[in-house]
C-alpha positions as CSV (number, residue, x, y, z in Angstrom):
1,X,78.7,122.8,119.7
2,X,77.7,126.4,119.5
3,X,79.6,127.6,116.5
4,X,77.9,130.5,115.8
5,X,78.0,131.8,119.4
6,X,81.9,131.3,119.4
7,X,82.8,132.8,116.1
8,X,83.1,136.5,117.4
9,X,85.0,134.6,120.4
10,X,87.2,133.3,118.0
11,X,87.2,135.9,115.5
12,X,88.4,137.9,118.8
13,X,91.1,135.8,119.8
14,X,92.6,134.7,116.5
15,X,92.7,138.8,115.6
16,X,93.4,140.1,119.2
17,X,97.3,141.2,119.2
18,X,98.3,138.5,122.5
19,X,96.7,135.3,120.2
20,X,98.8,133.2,118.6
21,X,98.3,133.0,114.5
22,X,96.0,130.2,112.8
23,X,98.2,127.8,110.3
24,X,97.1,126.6,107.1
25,X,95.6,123.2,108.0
26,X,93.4,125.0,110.8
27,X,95.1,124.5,113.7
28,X,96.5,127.6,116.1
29,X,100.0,127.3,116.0
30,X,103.2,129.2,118.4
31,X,105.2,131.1,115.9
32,X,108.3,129.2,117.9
33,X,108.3,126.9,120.6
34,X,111.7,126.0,123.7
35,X,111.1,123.0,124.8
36,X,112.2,122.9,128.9
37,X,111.7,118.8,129.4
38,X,110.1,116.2,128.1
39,X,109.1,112.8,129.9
40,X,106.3,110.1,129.8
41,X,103.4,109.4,131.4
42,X,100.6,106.9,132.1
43,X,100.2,103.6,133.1
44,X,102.4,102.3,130.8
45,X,104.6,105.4,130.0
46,X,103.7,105.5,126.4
47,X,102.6,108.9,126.2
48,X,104.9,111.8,125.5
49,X,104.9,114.7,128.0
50,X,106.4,118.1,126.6
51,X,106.6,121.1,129.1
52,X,107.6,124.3,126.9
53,X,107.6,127.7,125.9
54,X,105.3,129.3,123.4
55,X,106.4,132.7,121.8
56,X,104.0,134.5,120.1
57,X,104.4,138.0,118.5
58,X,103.6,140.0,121.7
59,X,105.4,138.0,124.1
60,X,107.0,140.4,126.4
61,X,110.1,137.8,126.6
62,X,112.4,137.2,123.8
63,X,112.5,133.0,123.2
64,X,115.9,133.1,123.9
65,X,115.3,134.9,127.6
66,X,112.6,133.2,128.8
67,X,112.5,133.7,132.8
68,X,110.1,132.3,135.5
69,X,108.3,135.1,137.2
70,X,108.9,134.1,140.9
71,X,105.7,135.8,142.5
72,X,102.8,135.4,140.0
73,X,99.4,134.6,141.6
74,X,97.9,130.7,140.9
75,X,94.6,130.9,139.9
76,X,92.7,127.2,139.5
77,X,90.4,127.0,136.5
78,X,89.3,123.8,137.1
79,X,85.6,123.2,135.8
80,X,85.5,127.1,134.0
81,X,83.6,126.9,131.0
82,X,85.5,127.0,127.3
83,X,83.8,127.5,123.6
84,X,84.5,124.7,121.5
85,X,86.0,125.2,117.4
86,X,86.3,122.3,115.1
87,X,88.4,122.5,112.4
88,X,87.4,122.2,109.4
89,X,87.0,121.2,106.4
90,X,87.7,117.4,107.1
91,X,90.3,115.0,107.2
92,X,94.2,113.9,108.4
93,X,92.3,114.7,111.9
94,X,93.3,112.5,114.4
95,X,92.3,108.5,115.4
96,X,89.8,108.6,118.6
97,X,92.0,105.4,120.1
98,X,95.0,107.0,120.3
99,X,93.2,110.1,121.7
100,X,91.5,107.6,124.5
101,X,94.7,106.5,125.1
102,X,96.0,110.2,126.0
103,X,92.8,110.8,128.2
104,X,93.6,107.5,129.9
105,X,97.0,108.6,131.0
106,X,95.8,112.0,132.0
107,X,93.5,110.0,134.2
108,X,96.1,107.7,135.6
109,X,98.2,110.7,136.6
110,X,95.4,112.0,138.1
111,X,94.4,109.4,140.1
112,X,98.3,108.9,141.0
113,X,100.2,111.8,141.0
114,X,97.7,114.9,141.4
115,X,94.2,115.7,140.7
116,X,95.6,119.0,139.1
117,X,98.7,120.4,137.4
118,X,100.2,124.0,137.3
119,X,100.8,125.8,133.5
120,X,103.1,128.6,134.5
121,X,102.1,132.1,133.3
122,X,102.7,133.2,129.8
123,X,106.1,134.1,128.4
124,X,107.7,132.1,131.4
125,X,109.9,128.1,130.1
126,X,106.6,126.1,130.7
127,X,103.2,128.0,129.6
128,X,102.3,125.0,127.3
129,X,102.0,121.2,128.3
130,X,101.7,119.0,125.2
131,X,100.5,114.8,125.4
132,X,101.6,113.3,122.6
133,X,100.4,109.5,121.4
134,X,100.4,108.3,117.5
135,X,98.4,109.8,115.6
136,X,96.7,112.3,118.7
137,X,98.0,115.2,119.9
138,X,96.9,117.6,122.8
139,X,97.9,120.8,124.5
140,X,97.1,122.8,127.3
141,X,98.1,127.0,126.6
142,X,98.2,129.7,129.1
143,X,97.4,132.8,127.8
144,X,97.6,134.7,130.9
145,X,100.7,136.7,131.0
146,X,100.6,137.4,134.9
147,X,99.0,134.2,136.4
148,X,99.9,130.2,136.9
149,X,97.1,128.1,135.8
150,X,95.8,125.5,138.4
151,X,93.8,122.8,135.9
152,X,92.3,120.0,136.7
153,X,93.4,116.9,134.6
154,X,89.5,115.3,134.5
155,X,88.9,117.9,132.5
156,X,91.2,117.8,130.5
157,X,90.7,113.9,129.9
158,X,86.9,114.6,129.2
159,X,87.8,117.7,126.6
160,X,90.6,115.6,124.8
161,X,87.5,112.5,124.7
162,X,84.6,115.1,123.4
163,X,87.4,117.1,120.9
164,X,88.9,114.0,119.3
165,X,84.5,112.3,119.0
166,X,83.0,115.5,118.0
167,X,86.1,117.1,115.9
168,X,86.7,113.9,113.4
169,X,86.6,113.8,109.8
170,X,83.1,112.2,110.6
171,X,81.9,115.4,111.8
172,X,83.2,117.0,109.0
173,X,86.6,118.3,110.6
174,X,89.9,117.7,111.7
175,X,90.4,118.3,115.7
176,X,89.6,121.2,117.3
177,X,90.0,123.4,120.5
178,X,88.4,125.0,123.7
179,X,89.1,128.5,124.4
180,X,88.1,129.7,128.2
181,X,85.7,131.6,128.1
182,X,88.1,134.5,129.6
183,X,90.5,133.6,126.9
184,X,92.8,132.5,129.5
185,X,93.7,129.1,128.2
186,X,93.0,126.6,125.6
187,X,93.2,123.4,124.9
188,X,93.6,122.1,121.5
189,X,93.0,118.4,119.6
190,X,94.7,117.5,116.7
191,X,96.7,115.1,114.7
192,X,100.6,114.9,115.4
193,X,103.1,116.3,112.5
């Protein structure tokens, strides 16, 4: 992990004015969230799919107006480099297994649906996809307010595997998150509340 060359990154995106705010126990949080649908995935369907709506102070859509935008361009991300953050101090982090068990069904959907999936553009319904399983949470966060995000879900598999091993109370933290380097996107680890 290279903490110290992510901390101005990080500094920069939890101060710039389109981030979303830092809660108390760490983790970057929507000031509100819409949920648009919810379903499950995986081989067994035991992991909780949530498609929703992030508002954060500069969205340029109230959460109560949210709109698609029709015509915005689709750029794929897939394999674009992101700066890792654990959280710390330790503890209440979540368990690797049920984390594997997220990954796994990431994978299966991969391998059986699509090799990708689309995040729409930022302060449209669906700019955040959350997999919920026990204790583990992760979410996938489009940042970019003109853009749909094409990600692959390998990679999202491996980041929710390395987060939930490297980001433990073992390591002295608590989850965790990858910011693109562009500060397009993020995905996060943590424990579910």
């Amino acid at each position: 992990m290279q903490l110290f060359a992510l901390l101005p990154v990080l500094a920069a995106f939890v101060a710039s004015s389109s981030a979303i705010t830092v809660g108390a126990s760490g983790a970057i949080e929507c000031q509100s969230e819409t949920v648009v649908s919810e379903t499950f995935i995986g081989k067994g369907k035991d992991v909780q799919m949530t498609h929703s709506h992030c508002e954060t102070s500069t969205s340029k859509v109230a959460a109560n107006d949210v709109v698609a935008v029709p015509d915005a361009p689709v750029n794929n991300v897939c394999s674009a480099s992101c700066n890792t953050f654990c959280f710390s101090p330790s503890g209440g982090g979540p368990n690797e297994d049920d984390c594997k068990v997220i990954a796994d069904a990431i994978l299966y959907d991969g391998e059986n649906e699509s090799a990708t999936f689309n995040a729409t553009a930022a302060g449209t319904a669906a700019d955040k996809i959350t997999m919920k399983y026990h204790s583990c949470t992760t979410y996938f966060l489009n940042q970019n307010a003109t853009a749909t995000l094409t990600y692959c879900r390998q990679d999202w598999a491996s980041l929710v595997t390395w987060l939930s091993g490297d980001c433990n109370s073992a390591n002295n933290a608590h989850g965790g998150l990858c910011v693109a380097a562009d500060q397009q996107w993020y995905v996060q680890v943590q424990n579910s509340r």
